[in-house]
C-alpha positions in Angstrom: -0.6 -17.4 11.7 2.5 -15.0 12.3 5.7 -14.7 9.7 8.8 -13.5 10.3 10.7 -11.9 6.9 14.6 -11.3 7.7 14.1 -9.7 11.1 12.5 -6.2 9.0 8.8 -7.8 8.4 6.3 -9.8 10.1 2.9 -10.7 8.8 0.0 -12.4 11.1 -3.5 -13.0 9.8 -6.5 -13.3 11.9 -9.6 -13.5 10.8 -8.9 -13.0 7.1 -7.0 -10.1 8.3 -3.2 -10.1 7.5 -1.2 -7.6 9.5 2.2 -6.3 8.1 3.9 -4.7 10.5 7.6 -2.9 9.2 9.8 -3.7 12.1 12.9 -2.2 12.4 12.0 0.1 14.9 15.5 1.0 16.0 16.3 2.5 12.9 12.5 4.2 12.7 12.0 1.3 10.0 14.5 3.4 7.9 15.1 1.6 4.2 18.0 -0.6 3.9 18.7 -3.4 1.2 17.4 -6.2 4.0 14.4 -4.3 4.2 13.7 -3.8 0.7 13.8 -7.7 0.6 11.8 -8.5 3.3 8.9 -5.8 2.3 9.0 -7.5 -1.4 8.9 -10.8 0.5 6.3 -10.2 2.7 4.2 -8.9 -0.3 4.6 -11.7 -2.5 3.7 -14.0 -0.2 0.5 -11.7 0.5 -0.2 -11.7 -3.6 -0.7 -15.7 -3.2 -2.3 -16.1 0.2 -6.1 -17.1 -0.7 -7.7 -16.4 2.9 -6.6 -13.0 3.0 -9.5 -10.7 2.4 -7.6 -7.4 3.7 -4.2 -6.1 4.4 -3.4 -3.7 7.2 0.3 -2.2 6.7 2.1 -0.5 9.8 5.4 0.9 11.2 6.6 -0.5 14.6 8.0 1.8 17.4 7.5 5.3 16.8 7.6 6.0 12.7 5.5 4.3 10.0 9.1 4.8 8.0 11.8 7.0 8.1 13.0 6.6 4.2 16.0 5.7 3.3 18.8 4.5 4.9 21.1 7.0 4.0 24.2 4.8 4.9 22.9 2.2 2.3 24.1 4.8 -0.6 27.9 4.4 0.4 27.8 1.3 -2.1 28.2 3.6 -5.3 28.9 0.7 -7.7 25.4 -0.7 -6.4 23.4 2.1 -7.4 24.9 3.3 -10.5 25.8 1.8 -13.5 22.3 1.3 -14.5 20.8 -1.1 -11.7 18.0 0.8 -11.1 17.2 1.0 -14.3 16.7 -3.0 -14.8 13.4 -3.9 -14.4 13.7 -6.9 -11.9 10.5 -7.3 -11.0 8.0 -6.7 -14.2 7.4 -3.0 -15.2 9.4 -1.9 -11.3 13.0 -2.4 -10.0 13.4 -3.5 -6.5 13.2 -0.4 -4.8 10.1 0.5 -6.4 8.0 -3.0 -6.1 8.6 -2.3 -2.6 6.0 0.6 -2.8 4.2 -0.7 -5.9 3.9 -4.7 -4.5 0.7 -3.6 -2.3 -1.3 -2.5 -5.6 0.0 -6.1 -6.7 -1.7 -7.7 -3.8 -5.2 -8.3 -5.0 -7.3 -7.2 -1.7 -7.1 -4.1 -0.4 -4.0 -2.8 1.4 -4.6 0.0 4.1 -2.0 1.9 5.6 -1.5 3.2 9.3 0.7 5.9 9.4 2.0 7.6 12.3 5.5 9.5 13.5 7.4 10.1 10.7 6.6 8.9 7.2 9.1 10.9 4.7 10.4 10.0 1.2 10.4 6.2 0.4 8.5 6.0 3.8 5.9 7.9 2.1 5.8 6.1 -1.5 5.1 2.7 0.5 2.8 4.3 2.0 1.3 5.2 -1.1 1.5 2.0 -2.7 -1.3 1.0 -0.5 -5.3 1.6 -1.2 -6.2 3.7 1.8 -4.0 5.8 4.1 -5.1 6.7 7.5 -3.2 8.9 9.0 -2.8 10.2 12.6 -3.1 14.0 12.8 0.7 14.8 14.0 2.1 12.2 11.4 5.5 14.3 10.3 5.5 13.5 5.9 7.4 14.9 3.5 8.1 14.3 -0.2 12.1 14.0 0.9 14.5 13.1 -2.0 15.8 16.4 -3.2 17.2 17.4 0.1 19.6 14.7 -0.3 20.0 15.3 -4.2 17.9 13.0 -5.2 14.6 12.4 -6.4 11.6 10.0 -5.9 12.4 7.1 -7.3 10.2 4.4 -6.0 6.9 4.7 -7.6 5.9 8.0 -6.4 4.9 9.3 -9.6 3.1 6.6 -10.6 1.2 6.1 -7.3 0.2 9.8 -6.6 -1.4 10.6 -9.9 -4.5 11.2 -9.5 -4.5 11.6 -5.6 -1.8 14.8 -5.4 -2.5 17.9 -7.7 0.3 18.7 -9.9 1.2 21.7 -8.7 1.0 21.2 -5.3 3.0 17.7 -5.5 6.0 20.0 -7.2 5.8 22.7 -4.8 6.3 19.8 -1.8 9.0 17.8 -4.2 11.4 21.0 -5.2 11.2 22.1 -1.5 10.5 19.1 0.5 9.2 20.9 2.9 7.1 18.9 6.0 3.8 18.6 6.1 1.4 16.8 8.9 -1.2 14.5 8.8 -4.2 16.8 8.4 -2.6 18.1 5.9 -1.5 15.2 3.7 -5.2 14.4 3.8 -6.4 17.7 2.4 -3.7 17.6 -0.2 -4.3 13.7 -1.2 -1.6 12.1 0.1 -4.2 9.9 2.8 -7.3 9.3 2.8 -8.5 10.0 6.6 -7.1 11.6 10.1 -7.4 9.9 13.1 -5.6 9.5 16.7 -5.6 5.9 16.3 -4.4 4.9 12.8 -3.8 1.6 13.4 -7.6 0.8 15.3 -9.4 3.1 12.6 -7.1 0.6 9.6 -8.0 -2.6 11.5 -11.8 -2.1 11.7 -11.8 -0.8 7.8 -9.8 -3.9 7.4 -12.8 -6.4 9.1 -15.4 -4.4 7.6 -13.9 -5.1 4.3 -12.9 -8.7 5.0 -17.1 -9.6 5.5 -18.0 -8.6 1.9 -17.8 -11.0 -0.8 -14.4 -11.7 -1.4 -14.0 -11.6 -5.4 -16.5 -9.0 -5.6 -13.1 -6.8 -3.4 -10.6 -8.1 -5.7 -12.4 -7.9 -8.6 -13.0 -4.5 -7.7 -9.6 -3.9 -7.0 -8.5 -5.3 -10.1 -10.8 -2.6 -12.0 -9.2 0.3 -10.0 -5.7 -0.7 -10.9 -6.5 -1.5 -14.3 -8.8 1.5 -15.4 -7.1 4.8 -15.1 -4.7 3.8 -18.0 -7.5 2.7 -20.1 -9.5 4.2 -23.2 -13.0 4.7 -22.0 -14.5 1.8 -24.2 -11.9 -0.6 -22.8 -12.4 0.7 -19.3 -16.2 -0.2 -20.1 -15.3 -3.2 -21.3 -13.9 -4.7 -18.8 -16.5 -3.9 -16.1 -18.9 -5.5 -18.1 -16.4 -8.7 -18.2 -15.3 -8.4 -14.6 -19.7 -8.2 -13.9 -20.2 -11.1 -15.9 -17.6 -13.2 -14.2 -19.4 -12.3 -10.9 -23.0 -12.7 -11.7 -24.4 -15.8 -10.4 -21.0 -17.0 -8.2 -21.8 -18.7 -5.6 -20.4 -15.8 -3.1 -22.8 -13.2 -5.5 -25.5 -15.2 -4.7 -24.8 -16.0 -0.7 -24.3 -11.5 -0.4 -27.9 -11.5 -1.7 -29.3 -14.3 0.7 -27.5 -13.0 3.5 -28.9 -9.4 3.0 -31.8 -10.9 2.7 -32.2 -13.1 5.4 -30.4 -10.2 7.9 -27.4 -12.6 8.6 -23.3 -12.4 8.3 -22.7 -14.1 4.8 -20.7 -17.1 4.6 -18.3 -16.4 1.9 -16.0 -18.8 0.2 -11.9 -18.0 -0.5 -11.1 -17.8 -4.0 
């Protein structure tokens, strides 16, 4: 199954596998107001498809994303007067739920990035579980060189992953940095030549595991860093509870048992 969102997205799934695929590659998948649609589209669409067990997110051409489109800022009455300060789509305006819609997804998201991935390039990126990276992949925290500063989820997405002080050294001088680096400073998860192979295996080896057991596990990592430790308790004990005796928890036992691929069941 392929999809086609505005000319700026396409999604096929294969094998429980849905491939996103930023495609604007004439504009090195740069950020315009047609491509914050179709990315939100694309991922909404994603957040209700059942047989997805896995979500691989690339950039077509040469650059995962350039950023912004700086020509879309020539519409001043757009972007001030408080629109990006409604919340449009729950706790995010538009701009950010493009970045933040792939923690909204409920199977993992993994991102290939390659060529250039710099400012809201790089906080799509991030929205995703798992960056892999390839080792010359040009990143940079970009905002303040244009007077600006991250404004679509980055904040929010890099806690946790970016130390403090290294993520305000990068932001107040948005300086570049490659992809070796970004994965020694948190900003992906692994290096390799071939981002997009090393995303798409991940991807397969995480669509054969039980399929609620992922997104319930996903669901926990979302949920839990902004939790009290008794409700972050809590709610693995309710999440186990809800698994325990499934039908999928009890084909991964018979399956591992019985040295076979399991035969899982879409929620």
């Amino acid at each position: 199954m392929s999809l086609n969102f505005d000319d700026r997205v396409t999604v096929t799934v294969t094998a429980h596998v849905a491939h996103v695929v930023l495609n604007r590659a004439d504009k090195m998948n740069a950020l315009d107001d047609a491509m914050f649609g179709a990315i939100i589209a694309a991922g909404d669409h994603l957040r209700g498809a059942r047989d997805v067990r896995a979500v691989v997110l690339s950039g077509a051409g040469r650059a995962f994303c350039a950023g912004l489109d700086l020509s879309s800022l020539g519409n001043a009455d757009r972007w001030k007067g408080g629109s990006l300060a409604d919340r449009t789509h729950g706790i995010a305006n538009r701009a950010q739920y493009a970045a933040t819609v792939w923690r909204d997804v409920p199977v993992p998201v993994i991102a290939a990035v390659h060529g250039v991935c710099f400012g809201g390039g790089l906080q799509i990126a991030s929205g995703a579980d798992i960056r892999i990276a390839h080792p010359e992949t040009r990143m940079a925290v970009m905002e303040v060189k244009w007077g600006l500063v991250p404004d679509m989820g980055g904040y929010l997405l890099w806690r946790g992953n970016v130390r403090d002080d290294v993520l305000r050294e990068l932001t107040y001088t948005h300086r570049e940095f490659t992809g070796v680096e970004a994965a020694a400073l948190g900003f992906a998860t692994h290096v390799d030549i071939d981002p997009l192979a090393r995303a798409m295996a991940l991807a397969r080896a995480i669509a054969g595991k039980s399929p609620h057991a992922v997104r319930g596990a996903k669901d926990l990592s979302n949920r839990t860093p902004l939790m009290t430790p008794a409700d972050a308790l809590l709610a693995e004990s309710v999440s186990q509870i809800e698994l325990m005796y499934s039908p999928n928890q009890i084909e991964s036992v018979r399956a591992g048992m019985e040295k076979r691929a399991p035969e899982f069941v879409d929620p």
